[in-house]
C-alpha positions as CSV (number, residue, x, y, z in Angstrom):
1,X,-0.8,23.8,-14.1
2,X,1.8,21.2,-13.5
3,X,2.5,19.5,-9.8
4,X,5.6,17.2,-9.5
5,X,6.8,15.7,-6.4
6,X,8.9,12.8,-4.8
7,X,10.0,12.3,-1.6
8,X,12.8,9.4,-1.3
9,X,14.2,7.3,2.3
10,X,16.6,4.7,1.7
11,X,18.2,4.5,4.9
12,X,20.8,1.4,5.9
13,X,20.8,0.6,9.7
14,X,23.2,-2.4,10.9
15,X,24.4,-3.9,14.1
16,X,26.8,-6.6,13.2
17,X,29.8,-8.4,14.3
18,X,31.9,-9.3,11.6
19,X,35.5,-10.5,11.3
20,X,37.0,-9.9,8.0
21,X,40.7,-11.0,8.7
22,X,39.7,-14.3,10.2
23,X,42.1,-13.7,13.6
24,X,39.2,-12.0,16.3
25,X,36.8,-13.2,18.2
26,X,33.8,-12.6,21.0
27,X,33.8,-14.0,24.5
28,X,31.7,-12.7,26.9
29,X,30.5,-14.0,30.4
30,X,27.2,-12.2,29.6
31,X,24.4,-11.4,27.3
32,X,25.2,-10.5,23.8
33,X,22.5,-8.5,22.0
34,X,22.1,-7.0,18.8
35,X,19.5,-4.8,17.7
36,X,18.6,-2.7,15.1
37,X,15.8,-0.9,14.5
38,X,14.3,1.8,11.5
39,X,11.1,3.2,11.8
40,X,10.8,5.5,8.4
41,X,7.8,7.6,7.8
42,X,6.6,9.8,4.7
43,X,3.5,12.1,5.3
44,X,3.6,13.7,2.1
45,X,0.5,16.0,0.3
46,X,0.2,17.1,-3.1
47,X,-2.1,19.2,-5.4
48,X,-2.6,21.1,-8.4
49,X,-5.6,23.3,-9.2
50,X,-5.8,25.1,-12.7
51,X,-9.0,27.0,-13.9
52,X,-9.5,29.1,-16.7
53,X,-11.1,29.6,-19.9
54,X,-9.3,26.4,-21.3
55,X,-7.6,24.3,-17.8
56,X,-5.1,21.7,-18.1
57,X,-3.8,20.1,-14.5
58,X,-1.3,17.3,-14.2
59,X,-0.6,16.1,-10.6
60,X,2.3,13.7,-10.5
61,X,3.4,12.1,-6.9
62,X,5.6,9.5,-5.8
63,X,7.2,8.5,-2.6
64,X,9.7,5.5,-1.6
65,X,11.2,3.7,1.1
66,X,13.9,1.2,0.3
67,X,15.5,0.5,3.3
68,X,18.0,-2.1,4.9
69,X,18.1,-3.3,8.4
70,X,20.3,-6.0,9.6
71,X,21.5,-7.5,12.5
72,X,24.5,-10.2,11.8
73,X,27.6,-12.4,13.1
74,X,29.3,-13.2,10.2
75,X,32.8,-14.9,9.9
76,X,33.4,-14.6,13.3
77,X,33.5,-17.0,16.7
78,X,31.1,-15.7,19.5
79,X,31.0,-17.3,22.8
80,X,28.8,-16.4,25.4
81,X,28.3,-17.5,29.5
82,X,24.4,-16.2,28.3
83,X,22.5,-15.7,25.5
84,X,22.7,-14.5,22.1
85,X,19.9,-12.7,20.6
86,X,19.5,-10.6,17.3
87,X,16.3,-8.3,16.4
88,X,15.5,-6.6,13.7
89,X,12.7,-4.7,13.2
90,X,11.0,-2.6,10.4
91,X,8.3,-0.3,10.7
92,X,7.9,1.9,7.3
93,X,4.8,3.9,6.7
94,X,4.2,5.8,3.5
95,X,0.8,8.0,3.9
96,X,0.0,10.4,1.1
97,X,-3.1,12.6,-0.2
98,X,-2.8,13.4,-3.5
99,X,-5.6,16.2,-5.1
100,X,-5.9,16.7,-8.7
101,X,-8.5,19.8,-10.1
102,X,-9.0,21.3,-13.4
103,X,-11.6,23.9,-14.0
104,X,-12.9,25.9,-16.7
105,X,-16.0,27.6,-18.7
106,X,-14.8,25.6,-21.7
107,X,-12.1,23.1,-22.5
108,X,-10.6,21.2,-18.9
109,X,-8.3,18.3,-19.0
110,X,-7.1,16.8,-15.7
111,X,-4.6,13.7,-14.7
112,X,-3.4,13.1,-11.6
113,X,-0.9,9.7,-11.0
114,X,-0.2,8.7,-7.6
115,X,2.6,6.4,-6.7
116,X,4.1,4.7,-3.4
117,X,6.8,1.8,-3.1
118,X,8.6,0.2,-0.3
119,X,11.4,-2.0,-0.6
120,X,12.7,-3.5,3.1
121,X,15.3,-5.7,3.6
122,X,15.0,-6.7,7.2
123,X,17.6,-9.4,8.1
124,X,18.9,-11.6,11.6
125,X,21.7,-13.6,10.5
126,X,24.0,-16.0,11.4
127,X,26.8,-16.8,8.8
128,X,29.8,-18.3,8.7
129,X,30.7,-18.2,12.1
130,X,30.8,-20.4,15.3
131,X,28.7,-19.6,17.9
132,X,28.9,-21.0,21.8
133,X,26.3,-20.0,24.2
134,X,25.1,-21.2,27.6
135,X,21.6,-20.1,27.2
136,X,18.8,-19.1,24.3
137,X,20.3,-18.2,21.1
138,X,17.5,-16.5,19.6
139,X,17.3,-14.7,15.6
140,X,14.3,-12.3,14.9
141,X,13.4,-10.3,12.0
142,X,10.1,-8.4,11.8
143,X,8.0,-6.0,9.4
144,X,5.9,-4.1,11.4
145,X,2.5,-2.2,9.9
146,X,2.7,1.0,12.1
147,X,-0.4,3.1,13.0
148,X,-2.3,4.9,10.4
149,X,-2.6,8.0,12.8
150,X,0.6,9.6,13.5
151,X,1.7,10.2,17.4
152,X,1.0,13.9,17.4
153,X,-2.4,13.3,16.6
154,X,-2.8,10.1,18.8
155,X,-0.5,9.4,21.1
156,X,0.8,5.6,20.6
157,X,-0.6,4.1,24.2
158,X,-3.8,5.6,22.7
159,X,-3.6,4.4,19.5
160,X,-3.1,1.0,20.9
161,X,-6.3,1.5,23.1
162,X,-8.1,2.0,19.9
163,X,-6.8,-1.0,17.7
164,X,-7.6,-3.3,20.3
165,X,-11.1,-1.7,20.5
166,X,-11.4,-2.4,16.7
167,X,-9.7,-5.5,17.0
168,X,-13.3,-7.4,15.9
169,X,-14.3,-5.6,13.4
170,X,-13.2,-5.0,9.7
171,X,-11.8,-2.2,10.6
172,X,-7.7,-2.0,10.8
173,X,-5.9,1.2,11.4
174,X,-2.3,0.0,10.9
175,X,-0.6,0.0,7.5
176,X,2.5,0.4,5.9
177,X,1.0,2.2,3.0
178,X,-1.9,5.0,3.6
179,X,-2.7,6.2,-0.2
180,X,-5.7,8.7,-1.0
181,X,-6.4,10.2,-4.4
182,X,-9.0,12.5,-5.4
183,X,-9.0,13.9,-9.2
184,X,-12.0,16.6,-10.7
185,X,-12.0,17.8,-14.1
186,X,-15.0,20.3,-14.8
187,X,-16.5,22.3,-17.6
188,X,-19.3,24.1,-19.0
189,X,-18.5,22.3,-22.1
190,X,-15.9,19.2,-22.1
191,X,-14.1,17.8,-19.1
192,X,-11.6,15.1,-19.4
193,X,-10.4,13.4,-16.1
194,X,-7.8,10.8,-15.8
195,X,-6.6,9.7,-12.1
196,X,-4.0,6.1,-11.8
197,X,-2.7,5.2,-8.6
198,X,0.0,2.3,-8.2
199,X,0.9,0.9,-4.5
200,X,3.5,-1.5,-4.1
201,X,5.0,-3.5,-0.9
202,X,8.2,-5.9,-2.1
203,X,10.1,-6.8,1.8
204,X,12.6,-9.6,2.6
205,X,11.9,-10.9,6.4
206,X,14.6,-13.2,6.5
207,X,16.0,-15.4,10.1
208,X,18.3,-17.5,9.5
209,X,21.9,-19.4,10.0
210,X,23.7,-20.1,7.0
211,X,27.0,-22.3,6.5
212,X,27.4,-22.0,10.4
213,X,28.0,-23.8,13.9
214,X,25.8,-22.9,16.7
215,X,25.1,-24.7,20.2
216,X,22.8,-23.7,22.5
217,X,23.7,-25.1,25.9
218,X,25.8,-28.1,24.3
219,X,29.9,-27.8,24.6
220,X,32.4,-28.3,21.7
221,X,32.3,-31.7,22.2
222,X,28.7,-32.3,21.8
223,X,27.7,-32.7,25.8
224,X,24.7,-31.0,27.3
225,X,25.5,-28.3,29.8
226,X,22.0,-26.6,29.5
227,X,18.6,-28.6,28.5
228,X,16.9,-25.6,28.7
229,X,18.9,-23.6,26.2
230,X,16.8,-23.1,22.9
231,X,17.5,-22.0,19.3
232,X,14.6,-20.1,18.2
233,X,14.2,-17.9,14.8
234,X,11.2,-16.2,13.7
235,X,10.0,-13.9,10.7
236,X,7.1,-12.6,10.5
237,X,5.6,-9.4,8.4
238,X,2.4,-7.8,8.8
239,X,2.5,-5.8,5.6
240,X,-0.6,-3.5,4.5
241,X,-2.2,-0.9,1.8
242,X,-5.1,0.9,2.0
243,X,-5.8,2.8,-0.9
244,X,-9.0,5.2,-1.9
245,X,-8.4,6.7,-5.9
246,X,-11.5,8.6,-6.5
247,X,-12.1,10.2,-10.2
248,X,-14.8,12.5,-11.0
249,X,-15.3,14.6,-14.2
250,X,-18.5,16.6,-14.7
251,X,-19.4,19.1,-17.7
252,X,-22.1,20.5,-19.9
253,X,-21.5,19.0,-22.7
254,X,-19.2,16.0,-22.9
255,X,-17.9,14.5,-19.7
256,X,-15.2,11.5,-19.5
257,X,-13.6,10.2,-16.6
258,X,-11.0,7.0,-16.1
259,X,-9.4,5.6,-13.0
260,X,-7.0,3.1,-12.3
261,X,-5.0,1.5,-9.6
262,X,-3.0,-1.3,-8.5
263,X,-2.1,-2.7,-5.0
264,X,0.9,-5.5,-5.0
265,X,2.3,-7.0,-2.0
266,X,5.1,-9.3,-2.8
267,X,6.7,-10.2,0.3
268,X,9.4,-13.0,1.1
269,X,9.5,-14.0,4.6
270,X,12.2,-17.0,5.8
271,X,13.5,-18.6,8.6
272,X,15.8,-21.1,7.8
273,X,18.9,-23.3,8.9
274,X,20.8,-23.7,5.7
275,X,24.0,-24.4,3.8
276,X,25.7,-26.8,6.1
277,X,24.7,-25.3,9.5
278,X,25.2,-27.6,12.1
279,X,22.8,-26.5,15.3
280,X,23.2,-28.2,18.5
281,X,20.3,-27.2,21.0
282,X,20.2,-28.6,24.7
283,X,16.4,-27.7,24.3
284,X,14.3,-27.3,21.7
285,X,14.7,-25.8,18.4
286,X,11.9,-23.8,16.6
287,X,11.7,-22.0,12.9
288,X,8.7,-19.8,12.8
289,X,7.8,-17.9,9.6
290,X,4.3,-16.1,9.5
291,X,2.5,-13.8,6.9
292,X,-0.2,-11.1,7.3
293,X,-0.2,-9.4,4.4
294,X,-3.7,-6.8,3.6
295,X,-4.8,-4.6,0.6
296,X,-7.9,-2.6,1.4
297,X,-8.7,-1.1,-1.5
298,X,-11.6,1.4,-2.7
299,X,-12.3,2.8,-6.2
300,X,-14.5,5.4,-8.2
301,X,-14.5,6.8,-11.2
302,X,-18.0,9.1,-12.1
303,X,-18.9,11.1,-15.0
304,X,-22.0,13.2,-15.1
305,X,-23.2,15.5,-17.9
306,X,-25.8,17.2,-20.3
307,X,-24.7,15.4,-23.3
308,X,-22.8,12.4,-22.8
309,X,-20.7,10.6,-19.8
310,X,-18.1,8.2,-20.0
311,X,-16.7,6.7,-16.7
312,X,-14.2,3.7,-16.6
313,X,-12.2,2.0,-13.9
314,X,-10.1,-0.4,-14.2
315,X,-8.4,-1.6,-10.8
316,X,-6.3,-4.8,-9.4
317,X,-5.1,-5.9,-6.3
318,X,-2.3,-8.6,-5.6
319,X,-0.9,-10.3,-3.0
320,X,1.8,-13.3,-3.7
321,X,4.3,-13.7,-0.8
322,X,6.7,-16.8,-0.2
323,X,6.2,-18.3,3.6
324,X,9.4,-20.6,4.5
325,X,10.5,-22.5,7.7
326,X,13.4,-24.6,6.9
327,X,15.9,-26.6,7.4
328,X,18.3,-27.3,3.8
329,X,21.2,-29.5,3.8
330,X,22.2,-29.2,7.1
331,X,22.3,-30.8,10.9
332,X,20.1,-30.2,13.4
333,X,20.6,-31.9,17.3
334,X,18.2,-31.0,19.9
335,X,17.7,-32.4,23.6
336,X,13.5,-30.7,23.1
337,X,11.0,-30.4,20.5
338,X,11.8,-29.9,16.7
339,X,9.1,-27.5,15.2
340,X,8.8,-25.6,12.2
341,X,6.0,-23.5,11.4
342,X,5.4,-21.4,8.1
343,X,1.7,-19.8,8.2
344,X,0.0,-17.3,5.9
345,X,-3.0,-15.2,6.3
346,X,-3.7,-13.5,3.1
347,X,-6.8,-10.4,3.1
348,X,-7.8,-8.3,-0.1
349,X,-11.4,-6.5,0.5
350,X,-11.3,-4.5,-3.2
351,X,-14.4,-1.8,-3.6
352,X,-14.6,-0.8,-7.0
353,X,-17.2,1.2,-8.7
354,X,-18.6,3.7,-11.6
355,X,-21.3,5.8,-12.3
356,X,-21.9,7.4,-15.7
357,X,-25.1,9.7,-16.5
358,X,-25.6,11.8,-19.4
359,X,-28.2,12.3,-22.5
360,X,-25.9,9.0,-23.4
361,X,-24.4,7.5,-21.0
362,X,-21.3,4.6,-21.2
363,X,-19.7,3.1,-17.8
364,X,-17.2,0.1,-17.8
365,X,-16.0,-1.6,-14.3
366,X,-13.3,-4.4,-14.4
367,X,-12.0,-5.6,-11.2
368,X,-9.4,-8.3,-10.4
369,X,-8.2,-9.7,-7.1
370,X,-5.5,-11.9,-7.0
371,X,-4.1,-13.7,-4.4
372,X,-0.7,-16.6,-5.0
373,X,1.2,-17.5,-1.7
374,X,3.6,-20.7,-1.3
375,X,3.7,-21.9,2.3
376,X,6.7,-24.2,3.0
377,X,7.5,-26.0,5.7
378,X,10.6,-28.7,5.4
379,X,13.7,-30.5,6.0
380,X,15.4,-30.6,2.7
381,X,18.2,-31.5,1.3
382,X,20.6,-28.5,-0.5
383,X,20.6,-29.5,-4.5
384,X,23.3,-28.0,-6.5
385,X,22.9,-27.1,-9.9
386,X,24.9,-26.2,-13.1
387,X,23.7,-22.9,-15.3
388,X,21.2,-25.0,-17.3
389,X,19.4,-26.6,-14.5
390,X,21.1,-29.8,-14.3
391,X,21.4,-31.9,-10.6
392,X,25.3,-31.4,-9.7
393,X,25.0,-32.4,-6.2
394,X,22.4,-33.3,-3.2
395,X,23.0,-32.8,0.0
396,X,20.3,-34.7,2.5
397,X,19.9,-32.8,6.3
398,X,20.2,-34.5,9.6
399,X,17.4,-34.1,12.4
400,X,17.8,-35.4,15.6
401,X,15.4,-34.3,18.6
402,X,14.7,-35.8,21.7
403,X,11.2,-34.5,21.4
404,X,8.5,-34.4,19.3
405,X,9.0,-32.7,15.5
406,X,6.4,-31.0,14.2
407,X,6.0,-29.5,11.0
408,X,3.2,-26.9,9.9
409,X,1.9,-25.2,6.9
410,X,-0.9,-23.0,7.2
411,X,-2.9,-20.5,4.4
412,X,-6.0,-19.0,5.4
413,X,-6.6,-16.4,2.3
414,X,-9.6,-14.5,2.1
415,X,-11.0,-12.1,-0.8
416,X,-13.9,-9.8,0.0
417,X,-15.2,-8.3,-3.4
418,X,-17.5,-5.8,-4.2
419,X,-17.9,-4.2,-8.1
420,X,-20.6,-2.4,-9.1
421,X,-21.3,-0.4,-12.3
422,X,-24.4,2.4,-13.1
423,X,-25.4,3.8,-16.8
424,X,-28.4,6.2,-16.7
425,X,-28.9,8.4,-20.0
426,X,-31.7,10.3,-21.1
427,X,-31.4,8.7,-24.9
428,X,-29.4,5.3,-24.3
429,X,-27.4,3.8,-21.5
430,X,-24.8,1.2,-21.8
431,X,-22.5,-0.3,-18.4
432,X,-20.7,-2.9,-17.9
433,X,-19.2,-4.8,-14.7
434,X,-17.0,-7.5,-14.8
435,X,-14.6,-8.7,-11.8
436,X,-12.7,-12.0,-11.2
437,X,-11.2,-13.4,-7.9
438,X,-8.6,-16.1,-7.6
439,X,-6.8,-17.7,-5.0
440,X,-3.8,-20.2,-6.3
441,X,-2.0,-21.1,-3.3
442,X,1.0,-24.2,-2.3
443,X,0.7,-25.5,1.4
444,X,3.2,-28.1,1.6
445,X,4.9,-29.6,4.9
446,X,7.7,-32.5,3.5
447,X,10.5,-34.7,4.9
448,X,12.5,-35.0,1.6
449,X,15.9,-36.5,0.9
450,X,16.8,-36.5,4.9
451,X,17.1,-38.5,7.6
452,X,15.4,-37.9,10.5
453,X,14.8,-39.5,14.1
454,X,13.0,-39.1,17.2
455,X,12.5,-40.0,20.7
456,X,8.9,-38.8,20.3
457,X,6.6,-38.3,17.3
458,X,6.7,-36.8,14.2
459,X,3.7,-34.9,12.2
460,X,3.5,-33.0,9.0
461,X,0.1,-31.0,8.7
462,X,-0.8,-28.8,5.8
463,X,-3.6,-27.3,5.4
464,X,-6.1,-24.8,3.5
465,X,-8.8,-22.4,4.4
466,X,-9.3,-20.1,1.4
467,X,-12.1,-18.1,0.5
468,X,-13.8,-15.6,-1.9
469,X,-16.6,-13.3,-0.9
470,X,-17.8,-11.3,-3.5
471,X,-20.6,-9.2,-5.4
472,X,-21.1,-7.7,-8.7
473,X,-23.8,-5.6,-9.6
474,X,-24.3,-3.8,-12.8
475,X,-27.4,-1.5,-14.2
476,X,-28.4,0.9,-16.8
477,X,-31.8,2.5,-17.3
478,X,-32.7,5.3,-19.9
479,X,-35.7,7.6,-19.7
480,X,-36.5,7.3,-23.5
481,X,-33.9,5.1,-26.1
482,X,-32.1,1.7,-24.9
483,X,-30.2,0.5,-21.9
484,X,-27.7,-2.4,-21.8
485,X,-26.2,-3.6,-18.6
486,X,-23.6,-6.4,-19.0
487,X,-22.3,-8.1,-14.9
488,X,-19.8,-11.0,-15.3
489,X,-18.1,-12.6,-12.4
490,X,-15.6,-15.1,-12.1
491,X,-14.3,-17.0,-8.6
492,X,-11.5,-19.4,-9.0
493,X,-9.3,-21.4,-6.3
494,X,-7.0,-23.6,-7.0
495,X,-4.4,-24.9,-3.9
496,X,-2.2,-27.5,-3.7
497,X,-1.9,-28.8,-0.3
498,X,0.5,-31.7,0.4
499,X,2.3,-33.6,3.3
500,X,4.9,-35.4,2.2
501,X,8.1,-38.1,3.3
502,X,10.0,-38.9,0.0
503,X,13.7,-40.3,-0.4
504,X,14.3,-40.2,3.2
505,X,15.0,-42.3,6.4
506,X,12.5,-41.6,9.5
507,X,12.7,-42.9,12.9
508,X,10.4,-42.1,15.6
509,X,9.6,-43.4,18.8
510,X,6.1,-42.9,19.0
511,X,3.2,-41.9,16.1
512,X,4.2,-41.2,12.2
513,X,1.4,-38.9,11.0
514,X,0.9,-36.9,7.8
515,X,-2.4,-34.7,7.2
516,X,-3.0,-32.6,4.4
517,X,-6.5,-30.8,4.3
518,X,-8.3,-28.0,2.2
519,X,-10.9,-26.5,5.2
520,X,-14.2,-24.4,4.0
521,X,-14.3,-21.6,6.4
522,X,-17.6,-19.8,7.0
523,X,-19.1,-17.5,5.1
524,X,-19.8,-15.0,7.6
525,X,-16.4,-12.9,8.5
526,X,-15.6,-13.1,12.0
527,X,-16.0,-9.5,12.2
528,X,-20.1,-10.0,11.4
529,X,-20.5,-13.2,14.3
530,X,-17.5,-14.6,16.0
531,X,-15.9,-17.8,15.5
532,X,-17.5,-19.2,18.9
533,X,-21.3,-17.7,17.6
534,X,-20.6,-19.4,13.9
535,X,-20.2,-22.8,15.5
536,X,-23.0,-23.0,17.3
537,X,-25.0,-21.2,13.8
538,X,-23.5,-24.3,12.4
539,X,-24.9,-27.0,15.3
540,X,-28.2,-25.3,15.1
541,X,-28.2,-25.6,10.9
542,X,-27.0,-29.3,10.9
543,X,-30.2,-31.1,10.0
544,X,-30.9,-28.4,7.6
545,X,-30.8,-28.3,3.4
């Protein structure tokens, strides 16, 4: 019995205004908006079943979104009596079941391979072009994780209800990626089971202006018509996988089962004035760039039989994303506050586990959990470089704010880890459990190659909360030969976390302040006591060992 199926979306949704002949333009005396929106979905369920005297199955799956949504001025001149805003929004949701069974008196072989990608490209941008407006010019670009539970099941006002009911526990029903496997191979003599799943989330969030001229409540010729006009552009994506692969083989004489997976998140999420932009902002200006990417992630792999079991699993999950709010090589002028925020919030909670029994009776469990996120938040200059790396040309940016400038860089990664391997045999037992855990993570807020001045103050703060949770547990016990259990775990963080002024000219009114800090958060979740609870845990622990 073979089962093959793929289920494809690659939709392109735009709303742009573009001039390709360099003669038109856009003036209107009100509001200009631009929105675009895709909202992509794949339910999708697949199985395979072959019994018989002799049974081979083979399940194979795989379902993809690659989509592109965009909202742009490019080459143009806009001009507005308002305000300019572009939004785009993603909200892709792969969710998949995927059964795998083979059956039979004698021989069965069974594999079942799961598969799920996305590939967004959701853009707000502003390229070369000139852009006027009396009020807010605003750029947003989102990745949204929809609800697990589609709307004819639970309406979305109710599905709301329920997330905010969950909201403090560990418990999160929105994903982009919803990704169950189940895989059986039986026999009344040898059963051979083999179930891999692979789950993969690669996005661009992007806001920016690039190689453009854009005043917010400031005239051609630099003069403030409107102090409450703001430039604002934000990115954020909130991308997620849960994923259960489940492998079981069971027989009467020989029984061997292996599972696999992989969860990657590799995310890019900007917002950024680059390229020679000049902005001119009667108010403030603020770059805001945040990351919430999740892999829940549970795995099983058993074997059980008369004569001898064999169950492995082998199973990683990753997350490396790139967090940037920046301003490269260009000129910023605002009557307000400058702030630039890039912050990252990181979660793996990986399950994985065997169980082999038998007259012998083997069982390996290796586990890794990765995590390796750069958090940026800067005014740089734009460096030029020939094809083998060498500095052609460096070009510093200008800040100039009549408030305070503030720039932030935020990680707060968290692993929560739990591997377990079980051997029992009636002769001899052998398992083994070994996992790792490592978080290697850049938080950096800089002031590099620019000048910069303000009526107010200016403050670079980066800092680092990471943290690994984690258990291992690995037995073996046999009723009359030997038993070897083998655990191994291995935690590792390593951040670098940096504030830092270099090559440049500052001028500020009021306080200068750089802080770079690595945090220990507490080792209770905030789902198990709340961060209010854990301080006062803390007060009440202070004079104790």
């Amino acid at each position: 019995q073979v089962t093959l199926v793929a289920n494809v979306i690659t939709n392109t949704t735009t709303a742009v205004i573009e001039d390709t002949t360099g003669t038109r333009y856009v003036d209107a005396s009100g509001a200009i908006s631009l929105s675009a929106t895709d909202s992509s979905a794949i339910d999708a369920i697949a199985f395979g079943v072959a019994a018989g005297g002799g049974a081979v199955g083979v399940a194979l799956a795989a379902n993809v979104i690659a989509n592109t949504v965009d909202t742009a001025v490019t080459d143009t001149t806009v001009s507005t009596d308002s305000s300019l805003s572009l939004t785009s929004v993603s909200s892709s949701i792969i969710r998949t079941l995927a059964v795998g069974v083979a059956a039979s008196a004698g021989f069965s072989l069974n594999v079942a391979a799961l598969g799920n990608v996305i590939v967004n490209k959701t853009r707000s941008k502003i390229s070369g072009s000139t852009v006027t407006a009396a009020d807010d010019v605003s750029l947003s670009a989102s990745d949204v994780a929809p609800s697990l539970i589609p709307d004819w099941i639970l309406p979305a006002d109710r599905a709301h209800e329920l997330n905010d009911n969950l909201a403090d526990s560990p418990i999160d029903l929105d994903a982009n990626i919803l990704a169950v496997m189940v895989s059986v191979a039986g026999s009344g003599s040898t059963a051979i089971n083999v179930a891999l799943s692979g789950n993969s989330i690669t996005n661009e969030v992007k806001a920016q202006i690039v190689d453009s001229t854009v005043r917010a409540g400031v005239d051609a010729a630099g003069v403030v018509t409107n102090p409450d006009a703001d430039v604002r552009l934000g990115a954020d994506s909130k991308a997620g996988i849960i994923a259960v692969t489940v492998g079981v083989a069971g027989s009467g004489n020989v029984s061997v089962n292996a599972t696999g997976f992989g969860n990657v998140i590799a995310n890019t999420i900007d917002a950024s004035i680059s390229e020679g932009s000049t902005v001119w902002a009667g108010g403030l200006v603020d770059l805001d760039a945040g990351d919430e990417s999740s892999v829940r992630s549970v795995g099983l792999s058993i074997a059980a039989s008369a004569l001898a079991g064999v169950a492995t699993i082998i199973g990683a999950n990753v997350i490396t994303d790139t967090t940037t709010a920046t301003i490269v090589g260009s000129t910023v002028v605002c009557g307000g506050a400058l702030t630039a925020a890039a912050v990252s919030d990181a979660e793996i909670f990986g399950f994985a586990g065997g169980v082999a029994a038998g007259g012998g009776a083997v069982q390996v469990t290796l586990a890794a959990n990765v995590v390796t996120n750069t958090t940026v938040a800067s005014v740089a200059p734009k460096v030029v470089t020939d094809a083998g790396g060498n500095i052609i040309s460096t070009t510093g940016s200008s800040v100039e704010a009549g408030g305070a400038v503030s720039l932030r860089a935020e990680d707060t990664s968290s692993i929560d880890a739990l591997a377990f391997g079980v051997a029992l045999g009636g002769v001899g037992a052998g398992g083994a459990a070994l996992a790792t855990n490592v978080i290697v993570n850049t938080i950096e807020t800089a002031v590099r190659g620019s000048t910069l001045q303000t009526d107010s103050s200016l403050t670079l703060e980066s800092e680092s909360s990471a943290i690994i949770r984690t258990l291992t547990l690995g037995a073996s016990g046999s009723a009359g030969g030997f038993s070897l259990a083998l655990t191994a775990v291995g935690n590792v963080i390593t951040n670098h976390v940096t504030a830092t002024i270099e090559d440049s000219t500052v001028t500020a009114w009021d306080d200068v302040s750089l802080t770079a800090e690595d945090i220990a958060p507490p080792t209770v979740p905030n789902w198990m006591l709340k961060s209010d609870q854990q301080a006062k845990l803390n007060d009440c622990l202070e004079d104790s060992p």
